[in-house]
N, C-alpha and C positions, 0 to 999 in steps of 0.2 A: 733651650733658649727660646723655643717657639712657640711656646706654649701658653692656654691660658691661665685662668688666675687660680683658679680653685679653690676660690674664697666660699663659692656658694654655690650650689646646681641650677637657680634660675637665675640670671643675671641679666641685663637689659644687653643686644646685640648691637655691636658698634664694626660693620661692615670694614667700613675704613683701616682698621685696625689690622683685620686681616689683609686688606690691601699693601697694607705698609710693611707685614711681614711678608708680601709675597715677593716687595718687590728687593725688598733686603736679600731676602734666599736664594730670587735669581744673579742678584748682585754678586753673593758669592759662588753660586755655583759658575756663572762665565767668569770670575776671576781663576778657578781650577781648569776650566775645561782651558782657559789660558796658558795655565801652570805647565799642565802634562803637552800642550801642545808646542809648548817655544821652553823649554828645560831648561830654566837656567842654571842649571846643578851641572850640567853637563857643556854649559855653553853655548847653547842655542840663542839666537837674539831674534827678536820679533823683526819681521822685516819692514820697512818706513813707512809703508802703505797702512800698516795695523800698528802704528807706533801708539797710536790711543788707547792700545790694548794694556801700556804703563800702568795709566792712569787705574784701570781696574785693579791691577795688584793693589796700587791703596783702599780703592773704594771697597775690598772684598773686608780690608781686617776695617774700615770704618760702617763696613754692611753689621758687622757685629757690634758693635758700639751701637747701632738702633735697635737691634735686639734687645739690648737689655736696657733701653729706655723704654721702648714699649712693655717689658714686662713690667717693670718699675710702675708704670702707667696701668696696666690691666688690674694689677695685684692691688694697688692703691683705689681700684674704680670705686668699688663696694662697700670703702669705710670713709673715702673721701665727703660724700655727702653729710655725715653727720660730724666732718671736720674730726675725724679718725680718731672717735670717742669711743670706739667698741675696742676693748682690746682684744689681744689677738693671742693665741693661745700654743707657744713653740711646739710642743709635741702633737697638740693636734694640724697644727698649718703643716710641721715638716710631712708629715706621712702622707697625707695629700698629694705632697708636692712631688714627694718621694713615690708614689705606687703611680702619679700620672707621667714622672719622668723616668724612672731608672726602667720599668721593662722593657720600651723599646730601646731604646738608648743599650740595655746589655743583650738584645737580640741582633742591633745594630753592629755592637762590640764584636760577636758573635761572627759575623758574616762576612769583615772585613777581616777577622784574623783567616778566615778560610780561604779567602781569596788572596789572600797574604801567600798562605803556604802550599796553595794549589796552583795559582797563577802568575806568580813570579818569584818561583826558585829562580831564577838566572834575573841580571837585567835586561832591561827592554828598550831602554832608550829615554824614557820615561821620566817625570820626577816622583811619581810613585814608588820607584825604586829605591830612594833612598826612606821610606816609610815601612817596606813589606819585609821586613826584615828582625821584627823584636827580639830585643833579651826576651828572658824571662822577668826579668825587673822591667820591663815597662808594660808587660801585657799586665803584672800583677797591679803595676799603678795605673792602669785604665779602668781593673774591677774594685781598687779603693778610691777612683775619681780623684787620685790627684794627680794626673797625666798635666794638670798644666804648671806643673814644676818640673815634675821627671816624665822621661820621654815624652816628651812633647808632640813631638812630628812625627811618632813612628803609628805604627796601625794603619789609625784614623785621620789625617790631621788639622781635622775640623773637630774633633772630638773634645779638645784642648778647654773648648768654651763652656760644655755642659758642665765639667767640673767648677769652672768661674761663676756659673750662675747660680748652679745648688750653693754653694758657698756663701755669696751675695742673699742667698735666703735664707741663711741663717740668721740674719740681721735685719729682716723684716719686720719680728714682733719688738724687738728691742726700739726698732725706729719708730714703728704705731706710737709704742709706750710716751717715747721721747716727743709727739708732735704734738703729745695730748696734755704736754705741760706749755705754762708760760714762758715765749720766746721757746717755743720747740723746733720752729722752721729755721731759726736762727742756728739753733746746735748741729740739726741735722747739717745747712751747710755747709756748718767748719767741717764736719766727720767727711764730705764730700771734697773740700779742698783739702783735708790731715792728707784722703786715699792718696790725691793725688801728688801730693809730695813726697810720699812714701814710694810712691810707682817712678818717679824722676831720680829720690836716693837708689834705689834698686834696680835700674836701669839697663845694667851691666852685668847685672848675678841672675842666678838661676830664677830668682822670682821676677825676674821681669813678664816670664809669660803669664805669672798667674794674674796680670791687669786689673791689680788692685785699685786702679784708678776708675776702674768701672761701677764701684760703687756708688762714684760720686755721679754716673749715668744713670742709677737704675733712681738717686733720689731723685737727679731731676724728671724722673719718671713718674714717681710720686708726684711729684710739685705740679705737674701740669695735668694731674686726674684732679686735683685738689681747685684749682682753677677751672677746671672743666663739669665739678660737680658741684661744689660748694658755695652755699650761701650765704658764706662771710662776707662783709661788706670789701672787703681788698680781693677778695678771690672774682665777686662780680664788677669789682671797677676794673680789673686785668682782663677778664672776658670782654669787658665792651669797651676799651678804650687801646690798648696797645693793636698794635698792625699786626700781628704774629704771621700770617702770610707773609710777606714783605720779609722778617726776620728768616721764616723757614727758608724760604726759597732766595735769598743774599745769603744767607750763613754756607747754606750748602753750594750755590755758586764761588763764594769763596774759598772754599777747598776744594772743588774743583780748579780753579784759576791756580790759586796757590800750589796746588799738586805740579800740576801741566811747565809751572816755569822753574819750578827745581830738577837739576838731575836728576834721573830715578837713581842713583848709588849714594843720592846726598838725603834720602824720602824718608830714611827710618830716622833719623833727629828729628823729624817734624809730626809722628805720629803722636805725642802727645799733647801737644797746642791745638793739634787739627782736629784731635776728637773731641776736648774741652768744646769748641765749634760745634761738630756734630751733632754730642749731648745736646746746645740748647736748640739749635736749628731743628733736630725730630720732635721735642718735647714743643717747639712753637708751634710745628706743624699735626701736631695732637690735637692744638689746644685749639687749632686754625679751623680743622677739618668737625670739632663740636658743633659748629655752627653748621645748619644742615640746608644753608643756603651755598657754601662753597663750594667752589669752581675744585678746589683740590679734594674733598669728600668725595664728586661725583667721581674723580676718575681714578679716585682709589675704590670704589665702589663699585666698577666696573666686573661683572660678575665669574669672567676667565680670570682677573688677577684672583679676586675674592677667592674661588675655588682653590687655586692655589696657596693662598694663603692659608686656610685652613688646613691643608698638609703640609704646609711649611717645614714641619717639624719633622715628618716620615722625609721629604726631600732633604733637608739637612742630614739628617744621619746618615742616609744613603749614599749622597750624589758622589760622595770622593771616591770608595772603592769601586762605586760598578761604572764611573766614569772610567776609572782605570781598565778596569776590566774589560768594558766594551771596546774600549781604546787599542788594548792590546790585538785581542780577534781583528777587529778592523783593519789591525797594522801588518797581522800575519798573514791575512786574506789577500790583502790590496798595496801595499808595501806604500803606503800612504806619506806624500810630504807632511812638513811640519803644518803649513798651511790648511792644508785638507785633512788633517789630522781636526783639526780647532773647526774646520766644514763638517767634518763627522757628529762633531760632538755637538754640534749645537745643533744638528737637523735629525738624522736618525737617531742617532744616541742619546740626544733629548729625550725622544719620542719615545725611547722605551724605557728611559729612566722614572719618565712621568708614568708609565703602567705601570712599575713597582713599586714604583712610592705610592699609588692608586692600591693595590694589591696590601700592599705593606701595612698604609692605615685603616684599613680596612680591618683586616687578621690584625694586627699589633698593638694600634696605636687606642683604636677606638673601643677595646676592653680594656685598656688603664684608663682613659676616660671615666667610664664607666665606674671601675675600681676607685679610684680617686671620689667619683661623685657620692657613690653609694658611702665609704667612709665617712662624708658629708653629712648624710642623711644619716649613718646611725649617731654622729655624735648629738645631732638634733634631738634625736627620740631622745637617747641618754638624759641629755639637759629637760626635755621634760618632762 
């Protein structure tokens, strides 16, 4: 979900972009180090002093909701300028997508089932507890990615979204195809309001996790590369006339606000109005931060988020298990409250999460890169 486009190996660099995913990933990684710190599985209640810490349980599953606007957005960057006249070719886009996502992602897989079955046979206290525990039917629906139907929560339980997003690109060339007819941004939005009535009917069953309404994210992802590239007469009267600052930053104040005055036991009925919000509020703030005069560009640009942002993707896969994990040590070393648990994890355990994920993309991530690019480049030679 972190990833870039891999439409092309030279691509123009949009700093911000990475900004945006770094600040998403740390979004969800303090919504876990929350998780495991105040358990609500077991009862634990944040104490009133860190009652803010609620509000990140929402922000972490709406930190994913801008994940796959921003991909929506990267993946769109490259055909958006000639108003998505190139088509785009499903077996050569999936394998791509497929050698740049699936080997870390199943070394990730990989790492957390070992910590699963090495670090907590017993429970701990923990809400990883109720995750480190698989059948064999969910470890085998993690290696066919569809863990966001069956076992969901077990393993990994961030994992859940890598399957939602390979899936959403499935659908990518068929949407090129669709934007490159007459009234195509028209069809595209209904396919984005069908998702999302389809995710409202399903609500309740087993496919609620697989968040089919994020399709209708990943177009408005589209929509505001297309805006941000294109020389259409409507696509540059929206670049210079609508406030999109103003829109990012009220949209996303209003879910915040909105979160803050609902009970948190009343929060899951509002998860899908709230991300509809999201969706346009990231995709404004895309389209905000093009201009390279912006007050919000500069401090998504800011070169420690940047840096992180570009391993976004290695801290994603990572942060839940060896949070856990660091967690547990800590707790058996120092017999740690729940509070200084959530001290732990944000100051030391941070600090050595970020070397592995350092570590990680290094060895991991950045020879699927590579792998992905170079597929790039033979299909090029191929064609000529």
């Amino acid at each position: 979900m972190l990833v870039d486009n891999g439409l092309q190996s030279v691509r123009p660099r949009y700093n911000y972009v990475e900004g945006l995913r770094a600040l998403a990933c740390l979004t969800v990684v303090l919504n876990h180090a929350a998780a495991e710190a105040f358990p609500v599985l077991y009862r634990v209640d944040i104490p009133p002093m860190l009652s803010f810490l609620k509000l990140w349980f929402a922000f972490g599953h709406h930190a994913v909701t801008a994940f796959i606007v921003v991909s929506g957005f990267c993946l769109g960057l490259p055909l958006a300028g000639t108003d998505f006249s190139k088509p785009v070719a499903f077996g050569q886009f999936m394998a791509r997508r497929i050698a740049r996502i699936l080997p870390p992602y199943y070394v990730a897989l990989v790492i957390s089932i070992l910590i699963c079955f090495t670090m907590f046979k017993y429970p701990n206290g923990m809400h990883f507890d109720f995750s480190a525990h698989p059948r064999l039917s969910d470890i085998l629906a993690h290696f066919l990615l569809i863990q966001n139907v069956f076992g969901t929560g077990q393993i990994n339980y961030s994992l859940w979204s890598i399957a939602t997003e390979l899936h959403i690109y499935m659908l990518f060339p068929l949407l090129v195809a669709l934007l490159r007819k007459r009234n195509g941004w028209i069809f595209a939005a209904l396919i984005g309001i069908a998702a999302y009535g389809i995710s409202f009917l399903v609500s309740d069953t087993r496919l609620d996790r697989a968040a089919i309404h994020f399709v209708g994210a990943f177009i408005c992802g589209m929509g505001a590369s297309w805006v941000t590239k294109s020389d259409h007469s409507v696509a540059m009267y929206l670049r210079s006339v609508v406030a999109w600052p103003f829109i990012a930053l009220g949209g996303l104040a209003c879910v915040a606000m909105w979160t803050n005055s609902v009970p948190f036991h009343q929060y899951q009925t509002l998860q899908l109005p709230q991300d509809a919000v999201v969706m346009v509020a990231i995709s404004a703030l895309l389209m905000a931060c093009a201009d390279v005069k912006s007050v919000l560009r500069r401090v998504l640009e800011w070169k420690p988020i940047v840096w992180v942002g570009e391993r976004s993707y290695s801290l994603y896969l990572l942060h839940v298990p060896v949070q856990a994990a660091l967690l547990k040590v800590a707790i058996s070393m120092f017999d740690l409250t729940h509070t200084e648990r959530l001290v732990f994890s944000l100051t030391f355990g941070f600090a050595i999460l970020l070397g592995m994920t350092w570590i990680f993309h290094r060895v991991v991530e950045v020879p699927a890169m590579v792998l992905s690019r170079g597929l790039g480049k033979q299909t090029r030679l191929a064609k000529a």
